[in-house]
N, C-alpha and C positions, 0 to 999 in steps of 0.2 A: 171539191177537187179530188180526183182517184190516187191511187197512191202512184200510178204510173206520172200525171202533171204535178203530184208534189216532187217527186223524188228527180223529174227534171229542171222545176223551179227551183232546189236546193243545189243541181249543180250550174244553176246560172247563179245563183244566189252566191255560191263560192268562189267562181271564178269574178266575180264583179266584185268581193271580196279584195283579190289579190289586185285589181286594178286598181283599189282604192289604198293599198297599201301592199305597194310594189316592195318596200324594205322585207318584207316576210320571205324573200328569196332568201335573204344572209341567211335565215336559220336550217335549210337544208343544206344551203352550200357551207359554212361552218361545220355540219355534223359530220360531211362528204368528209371535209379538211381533217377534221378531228380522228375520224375513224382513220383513213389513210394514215395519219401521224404518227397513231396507237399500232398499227398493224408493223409500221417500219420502226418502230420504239422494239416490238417484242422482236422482230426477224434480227433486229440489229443485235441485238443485246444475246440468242440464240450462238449468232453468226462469234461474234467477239467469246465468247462463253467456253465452248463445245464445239461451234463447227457446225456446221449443218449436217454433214455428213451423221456426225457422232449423234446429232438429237433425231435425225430421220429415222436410224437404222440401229442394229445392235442394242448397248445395254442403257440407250437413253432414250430410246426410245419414249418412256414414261414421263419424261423431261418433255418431251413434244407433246404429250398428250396434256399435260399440267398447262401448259401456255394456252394451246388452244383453247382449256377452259374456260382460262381467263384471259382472253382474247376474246371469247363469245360474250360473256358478263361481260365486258365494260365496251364491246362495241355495241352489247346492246341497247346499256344504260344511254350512252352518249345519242343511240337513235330515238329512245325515247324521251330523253332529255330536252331533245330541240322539236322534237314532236308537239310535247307538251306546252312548250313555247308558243309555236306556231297556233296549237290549239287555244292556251290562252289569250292573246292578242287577238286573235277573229273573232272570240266569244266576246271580246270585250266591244270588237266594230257591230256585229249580228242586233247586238243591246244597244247600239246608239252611240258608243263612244269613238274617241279616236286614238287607238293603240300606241303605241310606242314600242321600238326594239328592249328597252328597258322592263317596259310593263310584259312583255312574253319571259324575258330572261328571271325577272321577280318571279311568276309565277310558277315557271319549272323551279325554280332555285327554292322557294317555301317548300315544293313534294318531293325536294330529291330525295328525301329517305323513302318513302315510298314506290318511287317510280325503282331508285336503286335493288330495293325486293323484289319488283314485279322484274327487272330486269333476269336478275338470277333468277326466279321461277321459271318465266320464257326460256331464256338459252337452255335452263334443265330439261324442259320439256323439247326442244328441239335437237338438242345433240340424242336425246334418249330417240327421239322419234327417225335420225340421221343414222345411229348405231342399227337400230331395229334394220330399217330399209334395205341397207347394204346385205342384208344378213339373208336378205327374202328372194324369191324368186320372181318375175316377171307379174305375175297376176298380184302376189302380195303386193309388190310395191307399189302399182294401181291402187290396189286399197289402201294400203298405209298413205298415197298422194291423197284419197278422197279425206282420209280421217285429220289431215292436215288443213285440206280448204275447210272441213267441217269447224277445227281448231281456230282457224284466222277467221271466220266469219263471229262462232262463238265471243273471239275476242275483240270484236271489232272496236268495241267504243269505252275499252280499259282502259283507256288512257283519262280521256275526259271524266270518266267514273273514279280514277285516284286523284285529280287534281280538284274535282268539285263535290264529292261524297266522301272521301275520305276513308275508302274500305282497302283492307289488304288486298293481297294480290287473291287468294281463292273468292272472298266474298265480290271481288271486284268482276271475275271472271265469271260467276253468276248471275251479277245483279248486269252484264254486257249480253250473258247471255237471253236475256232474259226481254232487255229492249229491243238486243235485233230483230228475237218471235214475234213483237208487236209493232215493229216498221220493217220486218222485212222487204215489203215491194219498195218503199223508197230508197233503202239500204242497197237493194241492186239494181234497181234503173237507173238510182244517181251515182253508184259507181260504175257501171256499164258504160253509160252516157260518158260520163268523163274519160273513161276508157277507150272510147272506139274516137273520140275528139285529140286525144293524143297520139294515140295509134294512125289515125289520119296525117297528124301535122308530122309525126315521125316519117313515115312516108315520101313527104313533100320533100325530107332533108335530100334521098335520094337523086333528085334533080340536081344537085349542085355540082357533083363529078360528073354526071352526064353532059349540063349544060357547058360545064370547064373542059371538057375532052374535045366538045364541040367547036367549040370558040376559038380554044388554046391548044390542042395537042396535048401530048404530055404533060409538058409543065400546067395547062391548064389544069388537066386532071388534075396532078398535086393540089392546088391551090382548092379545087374542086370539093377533094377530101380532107383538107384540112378546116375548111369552113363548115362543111357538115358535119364534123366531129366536135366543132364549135358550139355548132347551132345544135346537134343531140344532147350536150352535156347542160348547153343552158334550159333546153325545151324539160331534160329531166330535173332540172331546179325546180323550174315551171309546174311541173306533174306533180312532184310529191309537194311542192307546197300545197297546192289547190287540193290535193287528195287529203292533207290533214285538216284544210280548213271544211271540205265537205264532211269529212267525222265533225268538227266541231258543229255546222251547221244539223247534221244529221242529228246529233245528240239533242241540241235545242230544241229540235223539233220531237224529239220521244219524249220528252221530260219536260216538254210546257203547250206543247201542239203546235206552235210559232214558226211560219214559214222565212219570215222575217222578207219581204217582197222588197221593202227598203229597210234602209236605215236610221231615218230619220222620224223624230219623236218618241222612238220605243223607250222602255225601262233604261234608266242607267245599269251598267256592270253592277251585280253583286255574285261576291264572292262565297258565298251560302251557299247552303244545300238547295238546287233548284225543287222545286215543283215535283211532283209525282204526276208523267202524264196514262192515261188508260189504267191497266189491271196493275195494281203493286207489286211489287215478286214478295 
């Protein structure tokens, strides 16, 4: 099999994943929840404080910048938090078993202090790369965008490498960088594929204020556009869960060669250092 038919068997592989364990939505809709939460925790607390006025402008300005930081740190942790979740529970279905909302929340809960580092590193690395941008001219910030997808791909499978290797955040962002070199084609066909499958169904939402205008007038419109705002926000639960279980999937397969075609019979869940698949880093 080429890495073109793996890397699209891994995203049927993932989304048959999420059929089989539809509860894996709670954990991006939770993190949704969580983040909005945090964001209206700091604005509120800004607002009651100082004023908006006082922390945008003038001499508190420094006051806005301190929040935002930590605003980006713990929205990050909480993204990577329920990441690792999601990630945990599919690894534990890909192996044979059958997950549970518990068994995801255990297993992010044993690496928060880890995923907590990796978080602060991230956000450093992204506000420093946000500062930069702003500063650049037209052609710069084209590069400084490419040096960023360069950045997300590098990273792509830090997560799964903190929750089942056990390395900091720089070793972890090496030994990520280092499997994507060696599955690269399945790394981008199988998020392409999954890509252009929800970009499609995104699409379709479009029909709904059309067919509502049609039908109903106005008021159908409304009705139109509140169902397709409906049906976007669940279809984006939909996307990013299935995008963390294709890293979880993606990872199994650089570090044991396992396309995992079903589910049944394979290895129980271990919790171990997996396997070393192709050249070591």
């Amino acid at each position: 099999m080429g890495r073109i038919g793996n890397g699209w068997q891994l995203t049927k592989t993932s989304l048959r994943v999420l059929r089989k364990d539809k509860e894996l939505l709670l954990f991006p809709l939770l993190s949704g929840l969580a983040i909005l939460g945090i964001l209206a925790v700091f604005l509120g607390g800004m607002f009651v404080t100082v004023g908006f006025g006082a922390a945008f402008g003038g001499d508190l300005t420094w006051l806005f910048a301190v929040v935002m930081v930590l605003y980006y740190v713990v929205s990050f942790f909480i993204a990577f938090f329920f990441n690792a979740a999601i990630i945990g529970a599919a690894t534990i279905r890909l192996n044979g078993g059958n997950p549970t909302l518990g068994d995801g929340l255990r297993i992010a809960r044993e690496n928060a202090g880890r995923i907590f580092l990796w978080a602060l590193f991230a956000a450093t690395v992204a506000m420093i790369l946000r500062a930069i941008q702003e500063r650049l001219g037209f052609i710069g910030k084209i590069i400084l965008g490419l040096v960023g997808i360069a950045w997300s791909l590098a990273t792509y499978f830090v997560v799964p490498i903190l929750v089942y290797e056990k390395l900091g955040p720089w070793a972890a962002v090496k030994r990520s960088a280092h499997l994507f070199k060696t599955t690269w084609g399945e790394t981008l066909v199988g998020g392409f594929s999954m890509g252009v499958i929800f970009v499609l169904l995104g699409l379709a939402g479009l029909l709904a204020p059309l067919l509502g205008f049609l039908l109903g007038g106005a008021f159908g419109l409304v009705v139109g556009l509140v169902v397709m705002v409906v049906y976007w926000v669940v279809l984006g639960l939909v996307a990013s869960a299935a995008s963390s279980i294709l890293i979880a999937a993606l990872y199994r397969y650089a570090t044991t060669g396992k396309v995992a075609e079903d589910f049944q019979g394979l290895p129980a869940f271990a919790a171990a250092r997996p396997p070393s698949y192709g050249t070591a880093p």
